[in-house]
PyMOL CGO cylinders between C-alpha atoms (Angstrom):
from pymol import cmd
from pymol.cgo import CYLINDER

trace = [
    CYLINDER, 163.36, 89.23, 174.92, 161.18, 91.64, 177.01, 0.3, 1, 1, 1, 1, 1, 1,
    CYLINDER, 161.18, 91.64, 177.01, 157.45, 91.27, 177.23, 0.3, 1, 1, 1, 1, 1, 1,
    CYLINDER, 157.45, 91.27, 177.23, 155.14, 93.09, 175.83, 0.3, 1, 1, 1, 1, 1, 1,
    CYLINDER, 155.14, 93.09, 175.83, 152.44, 94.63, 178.11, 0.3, 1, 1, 1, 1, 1, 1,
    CYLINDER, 152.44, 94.63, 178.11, 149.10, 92.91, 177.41, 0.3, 1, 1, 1, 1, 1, 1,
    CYLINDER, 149.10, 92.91, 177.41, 150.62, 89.62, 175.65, 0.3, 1, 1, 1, 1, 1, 1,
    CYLINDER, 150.62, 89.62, 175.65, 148.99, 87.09, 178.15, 0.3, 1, 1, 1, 1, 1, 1,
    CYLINDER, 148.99, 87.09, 178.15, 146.20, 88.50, 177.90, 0.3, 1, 1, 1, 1, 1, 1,
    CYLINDER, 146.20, 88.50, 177.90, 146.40, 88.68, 173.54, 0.3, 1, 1, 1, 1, 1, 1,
    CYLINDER, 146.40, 88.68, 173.54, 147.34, 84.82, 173.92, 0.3, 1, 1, 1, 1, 1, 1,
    CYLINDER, 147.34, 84.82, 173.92, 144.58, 83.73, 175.53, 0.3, 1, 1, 1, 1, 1, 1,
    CYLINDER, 144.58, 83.73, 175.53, 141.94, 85.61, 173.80, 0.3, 1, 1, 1, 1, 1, 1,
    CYLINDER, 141.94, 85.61, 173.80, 143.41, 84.24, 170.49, 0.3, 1, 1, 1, 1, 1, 1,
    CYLINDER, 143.41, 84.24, 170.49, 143.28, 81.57, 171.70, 0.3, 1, 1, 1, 1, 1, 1,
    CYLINDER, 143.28, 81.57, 171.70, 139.50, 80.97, 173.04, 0.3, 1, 1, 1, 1, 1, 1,
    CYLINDER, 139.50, 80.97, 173.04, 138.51, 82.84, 169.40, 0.3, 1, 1, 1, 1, 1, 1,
    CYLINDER, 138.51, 82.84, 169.40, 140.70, 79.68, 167.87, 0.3, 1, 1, 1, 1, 1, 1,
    CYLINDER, 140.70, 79.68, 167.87, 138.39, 77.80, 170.17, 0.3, 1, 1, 1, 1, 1, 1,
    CYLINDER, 138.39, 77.80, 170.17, 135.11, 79.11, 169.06, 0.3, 1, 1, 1, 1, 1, 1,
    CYLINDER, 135.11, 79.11, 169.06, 135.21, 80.31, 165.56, 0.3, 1, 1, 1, 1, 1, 1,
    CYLINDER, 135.21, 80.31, 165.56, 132.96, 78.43, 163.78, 0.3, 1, 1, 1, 1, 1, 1,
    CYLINDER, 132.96, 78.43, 163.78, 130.68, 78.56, 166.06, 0.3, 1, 1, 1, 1, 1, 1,
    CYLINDER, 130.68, 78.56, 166.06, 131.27, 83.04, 165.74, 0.3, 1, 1, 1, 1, 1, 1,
    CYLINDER, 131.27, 83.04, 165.74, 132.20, 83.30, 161.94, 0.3, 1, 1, 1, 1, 1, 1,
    CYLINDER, 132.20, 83.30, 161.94, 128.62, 81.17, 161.10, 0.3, 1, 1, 1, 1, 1, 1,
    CYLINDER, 128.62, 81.17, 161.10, 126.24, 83.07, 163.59, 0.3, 1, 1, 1, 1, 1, 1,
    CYLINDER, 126.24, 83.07, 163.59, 128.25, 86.18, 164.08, 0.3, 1, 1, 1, 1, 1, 1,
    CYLINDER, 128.25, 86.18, 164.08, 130.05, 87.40, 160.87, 0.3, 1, 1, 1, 1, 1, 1,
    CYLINDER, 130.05, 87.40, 160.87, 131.45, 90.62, 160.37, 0.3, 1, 1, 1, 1, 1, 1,
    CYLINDER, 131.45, 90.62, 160.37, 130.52, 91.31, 163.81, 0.3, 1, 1, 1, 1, 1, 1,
    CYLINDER, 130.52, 91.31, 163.81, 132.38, 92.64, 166.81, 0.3, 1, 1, 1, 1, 1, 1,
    CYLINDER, 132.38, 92.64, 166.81, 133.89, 90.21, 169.37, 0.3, 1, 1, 1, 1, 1, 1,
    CYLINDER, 133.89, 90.21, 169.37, 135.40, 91.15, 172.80, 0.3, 1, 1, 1, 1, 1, 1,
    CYLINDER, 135.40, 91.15, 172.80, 137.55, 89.04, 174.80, 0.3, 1, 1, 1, 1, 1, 1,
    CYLINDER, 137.55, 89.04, 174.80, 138.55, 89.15, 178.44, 0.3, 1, 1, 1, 1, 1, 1,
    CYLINDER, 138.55, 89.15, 178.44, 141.17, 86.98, 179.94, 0.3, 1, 1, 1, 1, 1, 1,
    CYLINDER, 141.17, 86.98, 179.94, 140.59, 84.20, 177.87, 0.3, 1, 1, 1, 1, 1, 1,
    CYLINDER, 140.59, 84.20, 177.87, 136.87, 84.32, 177.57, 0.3, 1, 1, 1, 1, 1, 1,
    CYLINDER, 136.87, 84.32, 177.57, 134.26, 85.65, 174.76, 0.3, 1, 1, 1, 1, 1, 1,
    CYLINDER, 134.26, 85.65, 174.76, 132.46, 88.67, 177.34, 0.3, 1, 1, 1, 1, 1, 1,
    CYLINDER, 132.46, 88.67, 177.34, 130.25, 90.39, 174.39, 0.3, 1, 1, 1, 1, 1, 1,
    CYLINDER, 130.25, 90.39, 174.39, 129.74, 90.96, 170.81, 0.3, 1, 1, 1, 1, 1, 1,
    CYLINDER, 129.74, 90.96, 170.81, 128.71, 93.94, 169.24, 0.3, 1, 1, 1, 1, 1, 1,
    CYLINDER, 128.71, 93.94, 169.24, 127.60, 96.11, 165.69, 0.3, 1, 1, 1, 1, 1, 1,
    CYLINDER, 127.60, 96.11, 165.69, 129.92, 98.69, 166.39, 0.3, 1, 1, 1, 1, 1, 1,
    CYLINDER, 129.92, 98.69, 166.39, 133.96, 98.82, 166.49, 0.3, 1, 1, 1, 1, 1, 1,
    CYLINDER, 133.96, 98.82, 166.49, 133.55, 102.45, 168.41, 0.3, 1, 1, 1, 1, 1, 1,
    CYLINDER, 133.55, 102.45, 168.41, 131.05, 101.09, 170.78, 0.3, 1, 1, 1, 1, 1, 1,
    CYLINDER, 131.05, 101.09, 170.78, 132.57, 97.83, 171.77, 0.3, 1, 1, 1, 1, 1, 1,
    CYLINDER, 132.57, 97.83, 171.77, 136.09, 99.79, 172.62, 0.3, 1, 1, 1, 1, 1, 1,
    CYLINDER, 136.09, 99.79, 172.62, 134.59, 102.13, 174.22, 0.3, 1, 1, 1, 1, 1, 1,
    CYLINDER, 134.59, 102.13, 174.22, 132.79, 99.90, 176.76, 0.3, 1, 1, 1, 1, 1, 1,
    CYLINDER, 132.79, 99.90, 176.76, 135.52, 97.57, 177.09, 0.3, 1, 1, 1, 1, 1, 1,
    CYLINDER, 135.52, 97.57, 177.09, 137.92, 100.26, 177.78, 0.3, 1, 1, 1, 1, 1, 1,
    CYLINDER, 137.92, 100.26, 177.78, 135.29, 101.05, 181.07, 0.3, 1, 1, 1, 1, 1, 1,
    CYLINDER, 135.29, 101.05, 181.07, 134.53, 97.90, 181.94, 0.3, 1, 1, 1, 1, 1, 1,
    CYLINDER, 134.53, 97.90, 181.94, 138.06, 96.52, 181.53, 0.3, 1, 1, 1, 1, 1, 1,
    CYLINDER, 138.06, 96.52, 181.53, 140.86, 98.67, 180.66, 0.3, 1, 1, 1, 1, 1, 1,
    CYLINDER, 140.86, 98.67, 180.66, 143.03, 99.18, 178.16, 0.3, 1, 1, 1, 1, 1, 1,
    CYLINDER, 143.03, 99.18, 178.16, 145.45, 96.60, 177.42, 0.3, 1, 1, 1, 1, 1, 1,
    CYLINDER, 145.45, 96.60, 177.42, 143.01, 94.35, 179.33, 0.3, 1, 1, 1, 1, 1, 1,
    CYLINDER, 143.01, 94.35, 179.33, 141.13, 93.31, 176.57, 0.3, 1, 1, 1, 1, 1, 1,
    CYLINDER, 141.13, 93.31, 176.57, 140.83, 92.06, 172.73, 0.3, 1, 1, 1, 1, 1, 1,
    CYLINDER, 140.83, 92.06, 172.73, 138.67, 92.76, 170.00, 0.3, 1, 1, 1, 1, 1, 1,
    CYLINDER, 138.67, 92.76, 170.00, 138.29, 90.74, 166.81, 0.3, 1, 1, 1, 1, 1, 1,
    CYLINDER, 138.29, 90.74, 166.81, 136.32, 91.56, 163.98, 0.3, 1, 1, 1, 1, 1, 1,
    CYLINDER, 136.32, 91.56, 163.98, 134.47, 88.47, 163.50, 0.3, 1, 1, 1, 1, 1, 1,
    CYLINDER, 134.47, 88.47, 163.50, 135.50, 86.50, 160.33, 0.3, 1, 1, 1, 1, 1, 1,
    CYLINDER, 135.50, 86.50, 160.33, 138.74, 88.90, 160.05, 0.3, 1, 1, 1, 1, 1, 1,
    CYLINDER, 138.74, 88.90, 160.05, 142.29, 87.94, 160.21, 0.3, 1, 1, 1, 1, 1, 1,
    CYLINDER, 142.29, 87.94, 160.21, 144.24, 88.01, 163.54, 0.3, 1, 1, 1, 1, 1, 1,
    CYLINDER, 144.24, 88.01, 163.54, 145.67, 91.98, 163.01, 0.3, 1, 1, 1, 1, 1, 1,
    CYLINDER, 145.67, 91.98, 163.01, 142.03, 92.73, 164.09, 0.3, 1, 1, 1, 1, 1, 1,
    CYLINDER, 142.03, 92.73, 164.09, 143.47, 92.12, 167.16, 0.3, 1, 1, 1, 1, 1, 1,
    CYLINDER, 143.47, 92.12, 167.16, 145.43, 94.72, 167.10, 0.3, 1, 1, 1, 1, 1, 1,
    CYLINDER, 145.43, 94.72, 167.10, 149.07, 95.87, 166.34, 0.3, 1, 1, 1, 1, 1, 1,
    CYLINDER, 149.07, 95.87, 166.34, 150.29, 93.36, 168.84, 0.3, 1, 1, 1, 1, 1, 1,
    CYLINDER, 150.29, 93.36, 168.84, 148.99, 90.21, 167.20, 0.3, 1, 1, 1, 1, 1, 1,
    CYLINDER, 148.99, 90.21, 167.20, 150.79, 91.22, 163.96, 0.3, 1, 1, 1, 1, 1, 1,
    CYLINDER, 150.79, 91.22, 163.96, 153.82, 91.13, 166.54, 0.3, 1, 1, 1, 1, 1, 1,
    CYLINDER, 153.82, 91.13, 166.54, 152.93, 87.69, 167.25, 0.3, 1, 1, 1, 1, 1, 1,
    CYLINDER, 152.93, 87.69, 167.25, 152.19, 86.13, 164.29, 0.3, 1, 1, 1, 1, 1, 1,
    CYLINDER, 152.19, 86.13, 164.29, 156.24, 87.74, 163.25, 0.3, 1, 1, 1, 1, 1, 1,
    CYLINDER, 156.24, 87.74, 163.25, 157.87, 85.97, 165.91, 0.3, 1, 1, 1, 1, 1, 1,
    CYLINDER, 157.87, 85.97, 165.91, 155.78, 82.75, 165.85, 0.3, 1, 1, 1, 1, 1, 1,
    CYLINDER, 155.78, 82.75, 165.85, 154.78, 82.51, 169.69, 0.3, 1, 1, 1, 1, 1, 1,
    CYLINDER, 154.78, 82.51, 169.69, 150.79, 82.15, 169.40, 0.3, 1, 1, 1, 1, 1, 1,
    CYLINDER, 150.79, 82.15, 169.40, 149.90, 79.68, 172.29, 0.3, 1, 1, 1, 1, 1, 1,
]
cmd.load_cgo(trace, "trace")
């Protein structure tokens, strides 16, 4: 099967929301997360905002946002990819 660009990088950040999401979803609902190689790097009001600084700081396909509280296609279209053929780390 052939990789999809930006999966590492999807895995982990699923992963380290898995890690923290109490913690998010009780102080940080509804909110906007952004992940970086397997680490929480900001949250934010605004969908718009938070891609657009991530994009600058990070570059596309380098990064992950989640909607706070939201299910894992907040992600992105990649994570839906995921959860179809089962390979979340």
């Amino acid at each position: 099967m052939t990789e999809v660009p930006g999966m590492d990088e999807l895995k982990k950040n699923i992963k380290a929301y898995d890690a923290i999401k109490e913690e998010l979803e009780r102080d940080h609902f509804g909110r906007i997360a952004v992940f970086h190689d397997g680490n929480l790097v900001s949250i934010y009001n605004d969908r718009d905002d938070a891609y657009d600084i991530a994009c600058e700081k990070y570059g596309l396909g380098n990064f992950s946002l989640r909607q706070i509280g939201e299910s894992p296609g907040s992600f992105g279209g990649v994570a839906m990819y995921l959860d179809f053929v089962s390979i979340r780390a």
